[in-house]
N, C-alpha and C positions, 0 to 999 in steps of 0.2 A: 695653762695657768698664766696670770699677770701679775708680774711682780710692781708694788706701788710701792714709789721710799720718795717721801717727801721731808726736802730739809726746812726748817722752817728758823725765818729770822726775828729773834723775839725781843721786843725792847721790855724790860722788867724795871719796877723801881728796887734799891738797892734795899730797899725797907723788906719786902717780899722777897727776896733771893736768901739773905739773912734769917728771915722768921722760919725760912721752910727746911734747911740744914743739906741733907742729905738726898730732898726731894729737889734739889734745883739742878741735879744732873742731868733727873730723872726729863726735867722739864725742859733741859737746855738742850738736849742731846736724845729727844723724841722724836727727832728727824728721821736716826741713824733705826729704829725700828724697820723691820719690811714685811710686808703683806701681800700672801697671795691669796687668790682669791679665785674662786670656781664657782659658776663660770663665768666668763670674762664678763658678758653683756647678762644680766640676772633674767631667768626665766620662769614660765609658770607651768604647772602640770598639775595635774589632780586637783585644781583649782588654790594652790598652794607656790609661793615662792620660796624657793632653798636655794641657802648660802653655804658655803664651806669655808672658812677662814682658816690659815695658818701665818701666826705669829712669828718672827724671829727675833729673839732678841740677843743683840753684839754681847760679847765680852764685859764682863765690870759697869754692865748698863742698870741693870734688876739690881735694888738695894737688895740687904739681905733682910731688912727689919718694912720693908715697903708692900704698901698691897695697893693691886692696880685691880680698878672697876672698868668694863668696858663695855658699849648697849650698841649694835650695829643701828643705824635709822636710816627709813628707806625713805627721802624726802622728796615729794614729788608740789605740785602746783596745788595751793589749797589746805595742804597736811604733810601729815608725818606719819610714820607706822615705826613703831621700836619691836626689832627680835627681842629673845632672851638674851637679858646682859650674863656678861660671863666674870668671873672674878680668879685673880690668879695670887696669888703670896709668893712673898720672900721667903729664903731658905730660915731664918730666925720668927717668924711669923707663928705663933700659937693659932692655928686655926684649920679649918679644913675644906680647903681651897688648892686647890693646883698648884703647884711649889715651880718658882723658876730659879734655875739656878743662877748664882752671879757668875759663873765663868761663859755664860753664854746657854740658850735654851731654846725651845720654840712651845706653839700652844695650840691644839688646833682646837676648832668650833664651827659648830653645824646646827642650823636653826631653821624654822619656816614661819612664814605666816599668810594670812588668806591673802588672797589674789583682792584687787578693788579693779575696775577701770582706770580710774584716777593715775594708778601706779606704771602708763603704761610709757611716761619719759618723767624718769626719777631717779634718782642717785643715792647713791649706798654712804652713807656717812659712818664711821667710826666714831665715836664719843667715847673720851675717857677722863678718868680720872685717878693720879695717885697720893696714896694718904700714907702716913706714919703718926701713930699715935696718935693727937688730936690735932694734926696739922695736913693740908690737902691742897693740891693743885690740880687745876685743872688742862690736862695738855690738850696741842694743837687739836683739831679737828683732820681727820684725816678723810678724803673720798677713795672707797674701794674698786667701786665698778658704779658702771651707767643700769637702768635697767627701762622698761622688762617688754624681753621679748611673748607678746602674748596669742602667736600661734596656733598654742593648742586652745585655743580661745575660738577656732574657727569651727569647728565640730558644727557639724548639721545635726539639729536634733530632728528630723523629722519623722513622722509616721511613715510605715509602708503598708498601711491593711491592704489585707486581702478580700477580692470579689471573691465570692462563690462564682462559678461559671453558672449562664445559664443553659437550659436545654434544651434550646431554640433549634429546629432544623425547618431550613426549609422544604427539601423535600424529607418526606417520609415514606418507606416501602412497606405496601400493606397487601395482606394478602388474603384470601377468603377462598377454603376449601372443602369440599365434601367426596365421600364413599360412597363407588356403586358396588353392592357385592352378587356375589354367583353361586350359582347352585352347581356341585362337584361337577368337573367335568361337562362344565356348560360357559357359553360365552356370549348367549343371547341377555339384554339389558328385559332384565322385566320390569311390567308396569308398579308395581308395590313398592319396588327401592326408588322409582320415580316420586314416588310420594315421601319418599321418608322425609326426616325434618330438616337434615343437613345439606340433601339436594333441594328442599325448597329454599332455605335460606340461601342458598348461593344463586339460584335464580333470579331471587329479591335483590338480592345485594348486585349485581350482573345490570339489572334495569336500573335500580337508583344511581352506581357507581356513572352508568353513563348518561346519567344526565347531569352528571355536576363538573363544572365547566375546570377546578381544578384537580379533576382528576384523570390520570393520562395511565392507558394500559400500557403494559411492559411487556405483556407478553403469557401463554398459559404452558399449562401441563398437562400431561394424562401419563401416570406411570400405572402400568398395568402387574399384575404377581399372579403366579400357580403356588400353591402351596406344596411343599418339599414330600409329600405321596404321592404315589403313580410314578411313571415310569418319566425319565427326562422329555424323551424325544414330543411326547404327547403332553407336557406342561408347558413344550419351546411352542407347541401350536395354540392353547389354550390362551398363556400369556400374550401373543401375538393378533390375537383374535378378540382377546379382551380390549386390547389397545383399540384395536378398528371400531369397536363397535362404540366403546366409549366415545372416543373422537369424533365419532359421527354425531353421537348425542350432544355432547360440547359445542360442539360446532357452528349445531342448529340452534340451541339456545343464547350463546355468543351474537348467532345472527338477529334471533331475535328480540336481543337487550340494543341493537341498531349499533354495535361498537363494532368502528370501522376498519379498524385494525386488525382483525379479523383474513383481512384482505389482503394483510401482507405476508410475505413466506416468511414459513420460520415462526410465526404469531404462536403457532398452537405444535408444542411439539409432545414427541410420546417416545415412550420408551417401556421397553418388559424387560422381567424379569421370573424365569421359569420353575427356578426353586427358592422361594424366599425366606431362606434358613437365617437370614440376617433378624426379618418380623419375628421367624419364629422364637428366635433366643428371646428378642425384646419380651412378647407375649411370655412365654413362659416365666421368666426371669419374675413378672407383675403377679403370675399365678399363686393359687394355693395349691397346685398338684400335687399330689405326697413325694413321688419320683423326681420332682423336679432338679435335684442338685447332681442327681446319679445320670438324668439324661442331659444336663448339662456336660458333666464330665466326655461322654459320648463325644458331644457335640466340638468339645475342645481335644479329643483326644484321633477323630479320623474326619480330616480335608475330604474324603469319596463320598459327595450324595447320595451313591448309590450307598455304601457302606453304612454311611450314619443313617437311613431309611432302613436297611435291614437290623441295626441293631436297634433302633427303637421299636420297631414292630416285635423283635422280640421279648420283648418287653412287654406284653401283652395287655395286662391290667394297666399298666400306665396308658400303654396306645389307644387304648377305647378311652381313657377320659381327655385326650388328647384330639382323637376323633373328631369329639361332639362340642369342647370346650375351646380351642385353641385354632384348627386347622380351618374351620369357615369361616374365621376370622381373616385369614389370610386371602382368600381367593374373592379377588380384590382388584377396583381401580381407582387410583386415587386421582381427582380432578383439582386442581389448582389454579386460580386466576392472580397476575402481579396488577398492582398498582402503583402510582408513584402519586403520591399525594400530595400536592405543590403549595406550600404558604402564599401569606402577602409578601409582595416588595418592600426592601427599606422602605419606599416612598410613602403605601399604601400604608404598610406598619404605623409611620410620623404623621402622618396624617389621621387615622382613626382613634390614635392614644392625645390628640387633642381635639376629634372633632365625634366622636362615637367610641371610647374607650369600651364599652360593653362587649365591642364587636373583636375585641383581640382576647385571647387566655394568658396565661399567668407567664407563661415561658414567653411570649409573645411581647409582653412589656416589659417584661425580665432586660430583654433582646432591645428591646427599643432605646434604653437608657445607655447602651455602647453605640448606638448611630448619632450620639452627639458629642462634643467635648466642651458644653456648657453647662457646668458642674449644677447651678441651679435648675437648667432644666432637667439631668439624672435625677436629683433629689427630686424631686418631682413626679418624676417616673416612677421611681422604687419607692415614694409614697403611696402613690394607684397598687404598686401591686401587693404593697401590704396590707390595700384596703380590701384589696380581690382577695385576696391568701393571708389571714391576719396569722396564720399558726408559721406559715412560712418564715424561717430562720432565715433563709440566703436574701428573700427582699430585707428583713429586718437587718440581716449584716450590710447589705449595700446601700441600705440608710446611713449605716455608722459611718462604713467606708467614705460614704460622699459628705458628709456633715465634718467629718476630718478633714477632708480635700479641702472643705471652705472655710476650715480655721476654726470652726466650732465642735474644741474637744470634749468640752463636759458634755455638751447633747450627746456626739459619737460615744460616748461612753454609758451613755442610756441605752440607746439602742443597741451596742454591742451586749449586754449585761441580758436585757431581752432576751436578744437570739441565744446566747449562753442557756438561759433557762430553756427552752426550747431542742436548743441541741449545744453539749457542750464538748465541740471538738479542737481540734489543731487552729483549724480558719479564726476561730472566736477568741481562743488565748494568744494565738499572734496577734489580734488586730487589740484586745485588753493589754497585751503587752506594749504597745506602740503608744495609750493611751497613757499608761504611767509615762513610759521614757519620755515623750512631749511635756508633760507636767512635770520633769524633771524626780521622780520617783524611781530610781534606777533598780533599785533594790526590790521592789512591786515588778518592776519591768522584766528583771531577770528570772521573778519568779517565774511567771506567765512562759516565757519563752524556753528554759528548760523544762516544764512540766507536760512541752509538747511533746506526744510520740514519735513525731518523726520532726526534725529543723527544717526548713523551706530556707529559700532565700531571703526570703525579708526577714527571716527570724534571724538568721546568720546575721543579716544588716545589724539586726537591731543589739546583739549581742556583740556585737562589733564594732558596736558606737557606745554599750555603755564601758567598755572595757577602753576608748578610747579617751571615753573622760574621766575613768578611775586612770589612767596616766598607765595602763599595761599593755604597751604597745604592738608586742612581738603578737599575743594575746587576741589584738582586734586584726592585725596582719592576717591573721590564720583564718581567723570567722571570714573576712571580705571576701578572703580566696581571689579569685582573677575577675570578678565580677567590679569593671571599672566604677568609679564614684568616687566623689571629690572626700567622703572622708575616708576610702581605701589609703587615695592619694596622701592624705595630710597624716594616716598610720605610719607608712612608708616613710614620710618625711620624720616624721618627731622619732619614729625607730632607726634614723640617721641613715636609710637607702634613698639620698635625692634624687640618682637616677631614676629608680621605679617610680617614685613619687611622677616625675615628669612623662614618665610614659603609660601610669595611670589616667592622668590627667589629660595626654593629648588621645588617648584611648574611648573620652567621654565623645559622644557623636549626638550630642543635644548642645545646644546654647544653656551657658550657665556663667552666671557670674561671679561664683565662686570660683568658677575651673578657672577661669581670667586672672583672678587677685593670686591664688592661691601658684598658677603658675610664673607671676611676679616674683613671689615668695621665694621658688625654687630659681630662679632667675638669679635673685641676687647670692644665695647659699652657694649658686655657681660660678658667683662673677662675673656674669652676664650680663654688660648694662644694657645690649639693646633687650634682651626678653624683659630685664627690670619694666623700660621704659613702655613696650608693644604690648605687651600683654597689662599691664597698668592703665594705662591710656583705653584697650578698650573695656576695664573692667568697670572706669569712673565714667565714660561715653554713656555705659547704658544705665548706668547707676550712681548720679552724684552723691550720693551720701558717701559714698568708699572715698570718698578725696579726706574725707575728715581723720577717719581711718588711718588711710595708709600716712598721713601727717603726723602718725602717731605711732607708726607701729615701728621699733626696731629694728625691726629685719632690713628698713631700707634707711637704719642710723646713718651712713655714710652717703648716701644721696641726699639728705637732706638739706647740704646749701647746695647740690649741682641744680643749676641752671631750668635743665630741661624738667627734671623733679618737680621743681619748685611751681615750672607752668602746670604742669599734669592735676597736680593737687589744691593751687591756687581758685 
C-alpha cells in the first residue's frame, strides 16, 4: 500500500473563504486527508486497469451538512480517462450516498477502465469537489500513484497448427509369397502346383523385382508343415522332406530370376513343422464345420498331439469332414521372398518436385515440403500435392498450416475450413482454434479447443494463452505445464512466481526476442541491474523498435534517468 498526504498551501481571497461558511475547512485542511492506494505503480490485466482507493478522513474534518464529489483521472500524454466518480455525504445530509462521519471515517473505492497504449506513463489524479447547499469548492488536486505497468501486454498471440505427419518412408519391406501343397504322405513337388497361379505370380514377380535397381533382397523363406494325422515320428520326416524339396525348387528359380543374393549363406532359410495344430485351429476357426466349437474345446483342453489326434478321430463324422475339407489344406510349404524397397534421396526427392513432379506420389511431396524451411517454398509443395490428392485433408491442412506460418490468416482459415469438410478431426479444430485466438476471437478459439477429444500440446498452448489474456493466471500456469515458452514464462510472472518465470525463460533453447525483453522484465522485479541492463541490451541489438518500448514501460520506472538505461533505449 502507499500512503499519499499532501499539505497544500492555499492563498484564497477573503471574499471566497466568507461566501463558502463551513466549506473552507473543508478546503483549508484537504491536505490533512490520506490516500492509499493499490497498487502502488497502476497495472493492467484482462485488458483493464483497477484501482483500489481508500480514503481517510481526520477527526472534525467531514462537515456534517457537506457532500464531497470525487472522479480518480488517469492523465497521461495527449488525454485523460476518468474512473467512476464516487460521492460520499455528511452525517446531516438527505441523501443516499456513503455517510462520513465528523468524528473521523474512511471510504474505500474500486474502479476500472480499458487499457489504451497511451496510458502506459501516466498519473492517477484525484479530482474533488465539496458542496453545501448551493455553494461548492473545488479542493486541491491530489496524485495517487504513477502508472501503468503493461506486462501482461506481452502475451504472444501466435498460432501453433498442427502438420499431419506424412507417410513417407524411405525404405519399404515388401514381400511376395505362394503355396506348394502335397498329396498325404508325400513330399515330392508335382508339376500342377508348379503351375498354379500363386507360384506363377512369384516367379513373375522374382524376374521383375530383380531387375529394378531399387530393390534390394533381404533375404527368403521355406516353412514346410505335416498336418496333425498320422503318427509324429513320420510327420518330423514328411515336414523335413517338404522343406528339401521345396528349397531346391526356390533355389532354382531364385537363380534363375539372376538375384545374386542368392549366393550368400543364410539368403534362403527353411524351417518345419510336423504337426501343425497352430493352421489347424486357424482353418477351422474360418470353417463352417458343424463340430467346430466342440473340437475346438479338445484342442484347448489336451497339450498331447497324440491325445488331441485320438479324440478327434473319435469323433468320427466331424473327422471325415475334417479329412477332405481342412487337413490338405495344411500339408504344405509356404515360400516367401523379402524385399526392401528403397525411395528417392532428399536430393533426388527436391530435385523432381521442381523439375518432373509427376515422377514422385503424394507421400513423396507430402515428404519434400519438411526438407526445406522456406515457408514459401512448403506452400508450394503442399499446393502440388493438393493438386495430385485434391480429396486429401493433411495436404489441405498443411496449406493452412504454412499460410499461417506467412502471416496469412484468413487464407489458413479457408483451407483449414476445407480440410474440416473433408475430415473433421482434433488436427483441424486445433489449427481453426489458433485461427480465432490470432484474430483475437478467444471465445471461438476456446470453443474449437475444448471440443477436441483428446488436448495436444498446442491446444494446451493455445488454451493457456487465452486464459492468460482473460487475466487467470494460476489457470494458464496449469495448461503451459513444463513445456518452456516465453508466455509460460510471463504466467509465472503476472501469477507473482518470478523465479519460475526466469527459469522458464532461460529453459527456452531458441533465439527469441521476447525471452531477452521479458527476462529484463524479471531482472528488474529482482533487483538486478546487471540482468536489467544484459538482457535489454541484447533484446534492442536485435530489435530496435523494443528501445521505444522499454522507454515506456514501468517495470524499468526507476532506471529511467540511470545513465546506462538512458544509452540502451536512446
Amino acid at each position: 500500500m502507499k500512503k499519499v498526504s499532501y499539505f497544500v498551501s492555499l492563498v484564497l481571497t477573503v471574499a471566497l473563504l466568507s461566501s463558502c461558511g463551513g466549506l473552507n475547512k473543508m478546503l483549508k485542511e484537504a491536505g490533512n486527508v490520506n490516500y492509499q492506494v493499490e497498487p502502488e505503480v497502476l497495472e493492467t490485466h484482462s485488458g483493464n486497469v483497477a484501482v483500489a482507493i481508500t480514503g481517510s478522513f481526520p477527526e472534525s474534518y467531514f462537515n456534517k451538512k457537506a457532500t464531497l464529489e470525487a472522479v480518480p483521472v488517469l492523465v497521461y500524454e495527449g488525454g485523460e480517462v476518468e474512473f467512476e466518480p464516487v460521492t460520499v455525504q455528511g452525517e446531516d445530509v438527505e441523501a443516499n450516498n456513503e455517510v462520513i462521519k465528523f468524528t473521523g471515517d474512511k471510504f474505500n473505492y474500486s474502479a476500472t477502465v480499458p487499457f489504451k497504449e497511451e496510458m502506459r506513463v501516466s498519473e492517477l489524479i484525484l479530482k474533488s469537489t465539496a458542496s453545501m447547499k448551493d455553494k461548492s469548492v473545488t479542493l486541491p488536486d491530489v496524485k495517487l500513484a504513477d502508472g501503468v505497468i503493461a506486462t501482461s501486454t506481452l502475451v504472444k498471440k501466435k498460432g501453433r497448427p498442427i502438420i499431419v505427419p506424412d507417410k513417407f518412408k524411405r525404405v519399404i519391406l515388401e514381400s511376395k509369397g505362394a503355396d506348394i501343397h502335397y498329396v498325404i504322405n508325400r513330399a515330392n513337388v508335382r508339376g500342377s502346383e508348379l503351375k498354379a497361379e500363386d507360384i506363377s505370380a512369384l516367379k513373375a514377380y522374382l524376374i521383375e523385382a530383380s531387375e529394378k535397381v531399387n530393390y534390394e533382397f533381404t533375404g527368403t523363406e521355406v516353412s514346410a508343415y505335416a498336418s496333425p494325422d498320422g503318427p509324429l515320428d513320420l510327420n518330423e520326416k514328411l515336414s523335413g522332406k517338404r522343406a528339401e524339396t521345396a528349397g531346391k525348387f526356390f533355389n532354382r528359380e531364385l537363380k534363375k530370376a539372376k538375384i545374386e543374393e542368392v549366393k550368400k549363406e543364410g539368403f534362403l532359410k527353411t524351417t518345419k513343422t510336423p504337426e501343425d495344430w497352430d493352421g489347424f485351429k486357424e482353418l477351422l476357426q474360418k470353417s463352417d464345420v458343424q463340430d467346430k466349437e466342440l473340437i475346438l474345446r479338445v484342442l484347448s483342453m489336451h497339450s498331447d498331439p497324440v491325445v488331441r489326434e485320438k479324440e478327434i478321430k473319435n469323433m468320427s463324422e466331424a473327422f471325415e469332414v475334417l479329412k477332405d475339407g481342412i487337413l490338405p489344406k495344411l500339408r504344405r510349404s509356404k515360400l516367401i521372398v523379402n524385399v526392401n524397397v528403397v525411395g528417392f534421396s532428399d536430393e533426388e526427392i527436391l530435385n523432381y518436385i521442381e523439375s518432373n513432379p509427376d515422377t514422385l506420389g503424394l507421400e513423396e511431396m507430402l515428404y519434400a515440403a519438411t526438407l526445406t524451411k522456406d515457408a514459401e517454398k512448403q506452400l508450394k509443395y503442399y499446393e502440388m500435392a493438393v493438386e495430385k490428392a485434391p480429396k486429401c485433408f493433411r495436404a489441405i491442412n498443411s496449406v493452412g498450416c504454412t499460410l499461417m506460418k506467412l502471416g496469412k490468416v484468413e487464407e489458413s482459415e479457408k483451407a483449414f475450413t476445407k480440410a474440416q469438410e473433408l475430415k473433421d478431426g482434433d488436427y483441424v479444430k486445433n489449427n481453426l482454434g489458433f485461427v480465432a485466438l490470432v484474430q483475437g476471437d478467444f471465445e471461438k478459439a476456446q470453443g474449437y479447443f475444448t471440443s477436441m477429444e483428446k488436448l495436444t500440446d498446442e491446444s494446451n498452448f493455445g488454451l493457456g494463452t487465452i486464459n492468460l489474456v482473460n487475466g487467470n493466471y494460476q489457470d494458464a500456469v496449469n495448461y503451459f505445464g513444463t513445456t518452456p515458452s516465453v508466455n509460460a514464462a510471463l504466467a509465472k510472472l503476472l501469477n507473482g512466481n518470478t523465479t519460475g518465470a526466469k527459469n522458464t525463460l532461460e529453459a527456452i533453447d531458441h533465439d527469441c526476442l521476447s525471452k531477452e525483453y521479458l527476462l529484463a522484465v524479471v531482472g528488474a522485479r529482482m533487483d538486478n541491474e546487471k540482468d536489467v541492463f544484459d538482457h535489454l541490451k541484447a533484446a534492442v541489438a536485435a530489435n530496435d523498435e523494443l528501445k521505444a518500448l522499454a522507454k515506456t514501460d514501468m517495470e524499468f520506472g526507476k532506471y529511467f534517468e540511470n545513465d546506462t538505461f538512458k544509452s540502451i533505449v536512446e
